[in-house]
N, C-alpha and C positions, 0 to 999 in steps of 0.2 A: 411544482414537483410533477413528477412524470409516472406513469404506471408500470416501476418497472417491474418486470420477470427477473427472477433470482432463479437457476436453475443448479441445486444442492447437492453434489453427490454425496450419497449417505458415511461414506467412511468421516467427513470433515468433523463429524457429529463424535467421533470416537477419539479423532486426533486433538479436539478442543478438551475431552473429557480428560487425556493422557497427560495434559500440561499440571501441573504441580499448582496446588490451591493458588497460594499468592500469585503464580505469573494468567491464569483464568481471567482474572478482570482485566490485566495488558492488555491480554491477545485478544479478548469480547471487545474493547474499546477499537482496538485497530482496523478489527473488520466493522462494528460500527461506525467508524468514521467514512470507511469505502461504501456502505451501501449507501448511506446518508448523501455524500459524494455525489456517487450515480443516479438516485433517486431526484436529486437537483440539476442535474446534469440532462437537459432535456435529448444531447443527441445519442445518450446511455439508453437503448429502451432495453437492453436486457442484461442481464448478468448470468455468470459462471462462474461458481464456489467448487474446487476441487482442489484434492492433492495432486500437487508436482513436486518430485525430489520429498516428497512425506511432507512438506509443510500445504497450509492451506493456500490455497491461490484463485487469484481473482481477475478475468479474462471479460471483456468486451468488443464488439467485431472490431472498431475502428480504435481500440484502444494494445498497452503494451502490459503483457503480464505482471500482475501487483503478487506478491506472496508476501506472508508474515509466518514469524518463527521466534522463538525461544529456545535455544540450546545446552544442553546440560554443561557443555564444556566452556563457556560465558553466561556461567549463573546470575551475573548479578546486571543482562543487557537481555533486553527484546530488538527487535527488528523488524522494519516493513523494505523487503528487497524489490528493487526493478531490475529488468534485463541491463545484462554488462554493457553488452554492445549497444546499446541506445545512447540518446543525448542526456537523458532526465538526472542522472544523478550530480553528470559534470554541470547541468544548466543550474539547478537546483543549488550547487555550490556557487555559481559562479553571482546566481541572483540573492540568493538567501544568505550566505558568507556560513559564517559560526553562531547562523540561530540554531542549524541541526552538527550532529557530530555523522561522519559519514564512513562507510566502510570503502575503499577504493571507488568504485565507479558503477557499485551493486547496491547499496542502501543506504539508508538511512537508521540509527544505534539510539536506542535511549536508556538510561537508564533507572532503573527499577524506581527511583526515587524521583526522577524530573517529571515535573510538567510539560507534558506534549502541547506544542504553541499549532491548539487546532485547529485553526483560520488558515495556518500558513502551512499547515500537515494536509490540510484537506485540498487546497491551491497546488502543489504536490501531485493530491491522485486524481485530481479531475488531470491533470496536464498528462498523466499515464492512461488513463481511460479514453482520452481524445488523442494519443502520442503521434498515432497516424495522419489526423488530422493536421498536428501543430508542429510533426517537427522539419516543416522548412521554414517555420517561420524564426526571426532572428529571437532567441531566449525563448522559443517555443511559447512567444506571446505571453511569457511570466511578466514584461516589465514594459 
C-alpha cells in the first residue's frame, strides 16, 4: 500500500451528512472502497474528494472522474458514476456482463438490498483511477 494524500474539500463532509440514515452506510461503503482502491493502487499517490454536479467525486492525475450519489427521485438505487464519454462503463459491461446493472454508458446501479461484488467493484475503480493509463489498451487490461 501506498502513502496516499487524500485532498477533502470540506463541503463533501456536509453532503455525506445530507444523505438519509439508511442510504449513509451505501455511500461510506463506496467511497471506502475508492480510497482502499487508491491506497493499493501504488501508481495513485494522491487523491481528490470534492463535489461535482453536488455529488461527491473522486479525481486522480492519471485517472477518469469516479462520482457516487444517491437520489431522491430513485429511492430505492445508489450509484457510483464514471465519465460518459470514456470506455469504462461499455468495457465494464462488455467484461463483467450482468454481474453489475448499469445506467447507459455513466454507471454502475445497486440496489438498496444487493451485495456489492467487491473484488470486481473495486477492478472497476482502480481501471478509472489509472483510465489514462489503460485506455488503449484492448478491455483496458480488465481481461
Amino acid at each position: 500500500m501506498n502513502e496516499l494524500k487524500i485532498r477533502t474539500d470540506p463541503r463533501v463532509a456536509g453532503k455525506f451528512a445530507a444523505y438519509p440514515k439508511e442510504i449513509q452506510p451505501k455511500i461510506d461503503f463506496l467511497r471506502s472502497l475508492i480510497v482502499e482502491t487508491a491506497k493499493e493502487n501504488d501508481s495513485v499517490l494522491a487523491l481528490e474528494e470534492t463535489l461535482k454536479w453536488g455529488e461527491p467525486s473522486y479525481l486522480a492525475k492519471k485517472g477518469s472522474t469516479i462520482r457516487i450519489d444517491w437520489k431522491p427521485k430513485t429511492p430505492n438505487q445508489y450509484a457510483i458514476y464514471f465519465k460518459c464519454t470514456s470506455k469504462l462503463v461499455a468495457t465494464f459491461r462488455e467484461v463483467y456482463g450482468d454481474t453489475f446493472n448499469y445506467e447507459k454508458n455513466r454507471a454502475i446501479l445497486f440496489g438498496l438490498e444487493e451485495e456489492v461484488p467487491k473484488d470486481t467493484l473495486k477492478t472497476c475503480i482502480a481501471a478509472a483511477l489509472n483510465y489514462h493509463s489503460l485506455k488503449e489498451l484492448p478491455q483496458l487490461g480488465l481481461k
